[in-house]
N, C-alpha and C positions, 0 to 999 in steps of 0.2 A: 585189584591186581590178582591173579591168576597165572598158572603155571602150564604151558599146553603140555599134555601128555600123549593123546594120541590122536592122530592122521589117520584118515581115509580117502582114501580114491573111490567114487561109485564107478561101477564097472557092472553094469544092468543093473541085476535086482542084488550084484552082490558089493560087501563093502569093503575093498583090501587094507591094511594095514599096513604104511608106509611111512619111513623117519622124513623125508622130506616130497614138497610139492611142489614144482615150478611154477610161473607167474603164468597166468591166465587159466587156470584150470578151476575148473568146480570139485570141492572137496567138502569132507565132513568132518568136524574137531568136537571131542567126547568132553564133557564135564562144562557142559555150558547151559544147562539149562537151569538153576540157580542159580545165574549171573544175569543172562540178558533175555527177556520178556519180546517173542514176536521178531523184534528186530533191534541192529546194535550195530558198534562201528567199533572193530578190532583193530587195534594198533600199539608195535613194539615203541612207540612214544607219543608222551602226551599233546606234545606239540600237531597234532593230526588232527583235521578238523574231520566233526563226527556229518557222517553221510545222513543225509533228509530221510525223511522215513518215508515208507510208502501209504500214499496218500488214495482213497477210492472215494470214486463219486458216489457210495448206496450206501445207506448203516444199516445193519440191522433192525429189523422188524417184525421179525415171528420166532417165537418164545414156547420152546416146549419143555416138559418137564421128563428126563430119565430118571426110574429107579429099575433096580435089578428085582426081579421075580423072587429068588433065592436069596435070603438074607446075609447068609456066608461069603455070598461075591461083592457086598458091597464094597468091600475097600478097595478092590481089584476093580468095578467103575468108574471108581474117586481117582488111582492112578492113571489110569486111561483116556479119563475127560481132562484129568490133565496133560497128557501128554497132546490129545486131540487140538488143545486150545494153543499149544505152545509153535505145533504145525499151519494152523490155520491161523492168517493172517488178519479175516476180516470177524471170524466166529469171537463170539461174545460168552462166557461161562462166569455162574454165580450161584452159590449155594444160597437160598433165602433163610435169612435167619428164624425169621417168625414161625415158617412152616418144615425147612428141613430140608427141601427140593433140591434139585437140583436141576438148573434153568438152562438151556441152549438158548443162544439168541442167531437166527440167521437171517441173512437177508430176501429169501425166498424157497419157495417150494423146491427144487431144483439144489440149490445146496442145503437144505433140510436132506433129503434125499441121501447125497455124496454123505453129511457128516455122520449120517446112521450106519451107513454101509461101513466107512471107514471106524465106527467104534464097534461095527461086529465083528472086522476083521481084527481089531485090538484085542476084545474081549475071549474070542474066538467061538463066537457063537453062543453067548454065554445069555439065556434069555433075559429080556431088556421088555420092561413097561414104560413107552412112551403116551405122551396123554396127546390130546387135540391141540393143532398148532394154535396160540393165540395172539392178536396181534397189539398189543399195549396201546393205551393212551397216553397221554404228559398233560398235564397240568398247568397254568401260566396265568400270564396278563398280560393287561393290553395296556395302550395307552389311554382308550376314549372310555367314559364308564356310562352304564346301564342304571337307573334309577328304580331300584325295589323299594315299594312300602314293607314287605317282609321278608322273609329268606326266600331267595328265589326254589322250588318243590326240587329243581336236578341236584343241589345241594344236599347227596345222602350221608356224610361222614360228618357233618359238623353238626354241631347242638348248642346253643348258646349257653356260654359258661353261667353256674352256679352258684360257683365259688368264689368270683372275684369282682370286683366293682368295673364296667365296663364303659366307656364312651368314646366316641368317635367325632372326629371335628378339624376341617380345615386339611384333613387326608390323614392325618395324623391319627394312633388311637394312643389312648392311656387308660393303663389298665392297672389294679392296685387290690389287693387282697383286703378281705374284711375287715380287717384288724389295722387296714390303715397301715403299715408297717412297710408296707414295700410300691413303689409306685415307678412302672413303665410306661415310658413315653416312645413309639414306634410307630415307622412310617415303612410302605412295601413302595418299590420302584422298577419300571421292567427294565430288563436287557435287551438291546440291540438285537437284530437278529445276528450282526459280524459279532458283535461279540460272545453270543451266545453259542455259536459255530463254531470260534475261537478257544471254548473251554473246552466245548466237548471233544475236541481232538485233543486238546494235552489233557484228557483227562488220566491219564497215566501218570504223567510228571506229577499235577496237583495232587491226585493221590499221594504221592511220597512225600510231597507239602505238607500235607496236611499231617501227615501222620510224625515229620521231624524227620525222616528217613534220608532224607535230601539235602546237604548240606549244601551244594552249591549250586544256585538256581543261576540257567546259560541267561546270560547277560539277553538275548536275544530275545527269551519270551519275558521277561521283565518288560522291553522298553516296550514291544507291542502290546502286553497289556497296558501298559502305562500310556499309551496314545489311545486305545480303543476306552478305558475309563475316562479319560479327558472330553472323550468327544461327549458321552452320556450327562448330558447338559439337565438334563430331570435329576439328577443327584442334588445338585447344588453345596456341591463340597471341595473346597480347595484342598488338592494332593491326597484324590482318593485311593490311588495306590498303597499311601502310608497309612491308610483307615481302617485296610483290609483286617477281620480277626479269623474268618476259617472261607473256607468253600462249604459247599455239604457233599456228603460222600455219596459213594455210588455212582453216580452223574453229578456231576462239579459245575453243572452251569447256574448254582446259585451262588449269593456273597451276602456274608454278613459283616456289613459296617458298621465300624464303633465312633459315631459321632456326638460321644458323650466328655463330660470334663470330669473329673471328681480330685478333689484335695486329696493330695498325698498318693494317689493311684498313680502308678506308672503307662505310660502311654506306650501299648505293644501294637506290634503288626506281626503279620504271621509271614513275612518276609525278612524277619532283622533278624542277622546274622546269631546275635546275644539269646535268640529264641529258643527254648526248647522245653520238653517235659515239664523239668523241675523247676523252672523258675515260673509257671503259670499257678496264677491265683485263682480261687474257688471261685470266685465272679465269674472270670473270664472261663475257665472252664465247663459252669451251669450256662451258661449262653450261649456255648459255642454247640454246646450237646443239646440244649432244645431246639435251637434252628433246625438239626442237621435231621433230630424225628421228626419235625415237623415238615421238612422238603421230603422225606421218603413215604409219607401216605397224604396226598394232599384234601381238601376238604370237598372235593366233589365226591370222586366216588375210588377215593385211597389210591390214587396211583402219584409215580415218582412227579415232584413240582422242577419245574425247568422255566429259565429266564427271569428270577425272580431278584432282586435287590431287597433287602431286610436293613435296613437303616435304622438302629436304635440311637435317639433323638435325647434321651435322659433316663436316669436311671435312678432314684435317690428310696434311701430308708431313715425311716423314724423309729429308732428304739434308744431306751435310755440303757441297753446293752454296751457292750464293746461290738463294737460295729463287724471285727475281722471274724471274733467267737460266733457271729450272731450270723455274719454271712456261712462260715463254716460249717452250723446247724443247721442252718435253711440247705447246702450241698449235699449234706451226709442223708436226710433223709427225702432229698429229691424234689423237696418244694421248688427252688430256685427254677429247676430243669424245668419243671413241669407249667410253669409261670412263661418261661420262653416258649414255649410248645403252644400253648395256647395262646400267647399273644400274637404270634408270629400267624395263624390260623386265623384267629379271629378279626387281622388286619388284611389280610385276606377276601377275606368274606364280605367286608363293611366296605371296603374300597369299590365294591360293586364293578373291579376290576378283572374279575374272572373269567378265564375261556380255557376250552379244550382246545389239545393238540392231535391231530390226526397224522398218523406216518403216509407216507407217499411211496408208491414203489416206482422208480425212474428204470426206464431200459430204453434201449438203441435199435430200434425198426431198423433193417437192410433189404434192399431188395434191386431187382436187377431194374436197370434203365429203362426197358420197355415197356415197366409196368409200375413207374413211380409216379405216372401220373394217379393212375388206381388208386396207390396207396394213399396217396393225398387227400 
């Protein structure tokens, strides 16, 4: 809820200040942008159903990096690119944690272009280091596999693990640390391509999922999830809606499923209303945070993994500890994380399930009558 405070009429380039608007006019209302991202649906009562967003046929695909010349302008970029991204409906903006950058994503040369001009006119000409456009890859699998006697050489991120006791079997891997103490059982499964199209547009919504931000998920993306998992007959899990434990971040079109039992463990989904922060256990936490590093640099050659199903199959430890102390310790100093990260990678890999994804740039040829046969 929000309180409108002030009105504008555009009137050219300028903006008047006015107590009221009459119905069909285009106007502009101040204190909205910590409220609603892109696009939203205002209304003096709840009962108003919320307008469809706008939907484009092209995602972005070319990725450049701005920083400012001058290191005193930086925060004066950071407000700017935010306001850039808040205007531009289809522009893509993300600080990378690892290096610092700050990433443009657009969908071609041409609005690469537009968005530069429009942050020099924000900045006000304020000198700007952009780097060469580049155009990302994604990561994935497929359904059919490829049979390697050893790591296939395009495999440059991955290394066969060290430190854990490794095998693979029956699609399945399990995998268990030296000591015998901890032993995963995990299987990777693709996503549809509707479904995987289906995430990455609410990847905004799941974002606030994930994060607990979202208390009330529209009835409407629930059930179309819940028919789009239903059809994904390679799971082989009844009521995988209720299995869900995170998406991964960034791009949401992975899922990690909890098809495990344990005595005394409470069965969560990252949909129940009861869900939130403080009632998540150090298990489900270390699991949820190794998936999520492991979909952000995948094992070919470290780009974002997309279509991926993560299915943990069992989970069990051996220690003559107290089991909750003993999971608690394995959290605090990261083992647990790191145990999912490379299971989650190294199922991956053995599945002989791996391929790249290439982006496509789609446009709309026009041309007059006389000469469409030409075009043809």
């Amino acid at each position: 809820n929000f309180i409108v405070q002030d009105l504008y009429i555009m009137m050219g380039k300028d903006l008047i200040n006015v107590d009221h608007v009459p119905a069909g006019n285009i106007f502009g209302m101040n204190g909205l942008d910590e409220i609603i991202y892109k696009s939203g649906t205002i209304s003096s009562t709840l009962d108003c159903p919320a307008f469809s967003s706008i939907t484009f046929e092209v995602n972005p695909i070319l990725n450049v990096a701005v920083e400012p010349q001058i290191l005193s302008d930086y925060d004066t970029l950071v407000e700017s690119l935010r306001i850039l991204n808040l205007s531009d409906p289809i522009l893509k903006y993300k600080q990378c944690t690892e290096s610092g950058e700050h990433i443009l994503s657009v969908v071609g040369e041409v609005h690469l272009r537009k968005c530069i001009e429009d942050l020099h006119q924000l900045l006000e000409n304020i000198p700007l280091t952009i780097s060469e456009p580049i155009i990302p890859f994604r990561e994935t699998i497929s359904n059919s596999t490829n049979f390697y006697t050893n790591y296939p050489p395009f495999i440059k991120n991955f290394t066969q693990p060290m430190d854990y006791h490794v095998s693979y079997s029956n699609d399945k891997l399990i995998i268990s640390t030296l000591d015998q103490k901890i032993c995963l059982k995990l299987r990777v499964e693709n996503l549809t391509p509707d479904l995987t199209e289906f995430l990455e547009q609410n990847n905004n919504l799941i974002k606030f999922i994930n994060e607990r931000r979202n208390k009330e998920i529209p009835e409407s993306f629930l059930s179309q999830l819940k028919s789009l998992l239903n059809a994904q007959m390679q799971f082989k899990i009844i009521n995988v809606l209720e299995c869900i434990m995170c998406f991964s971040t960034g791009l949401s079109t992975n899922i990690l499923i909890d098809n495990f039992s344990d005595v005394g463990r409470v069965h969560k989904n990252i949909f129940s209303n009861l869900l939130s922060s403080e009632h998540d256990d150090n298990l489900d936490i270390s699991l949820r945070t190794g998936m999520q590093l492991a979909c952000g640099s995948g094992p070919i050659f470290s780009e974002i993994i997309t279509g991926v199903c993560f299915i943990i199959e069992d989970i069990s430890f051996s220690t003559n500890e107290c089991k909750s102390e003993y999971i608690c310790d394995l959290t605090t100093s990261g083992q647990l994380v790191s145990l999912m990260k490379q299971s989650c990678l190294s199922c991956l890999v053995l599945s002989n399930k791996l391929r790249c994804c290439i982006p496509m740039y789609k446009c709309i040829v026009r041309s007059n009558v006389k000469i469409l046969s030409g075009v043809y």
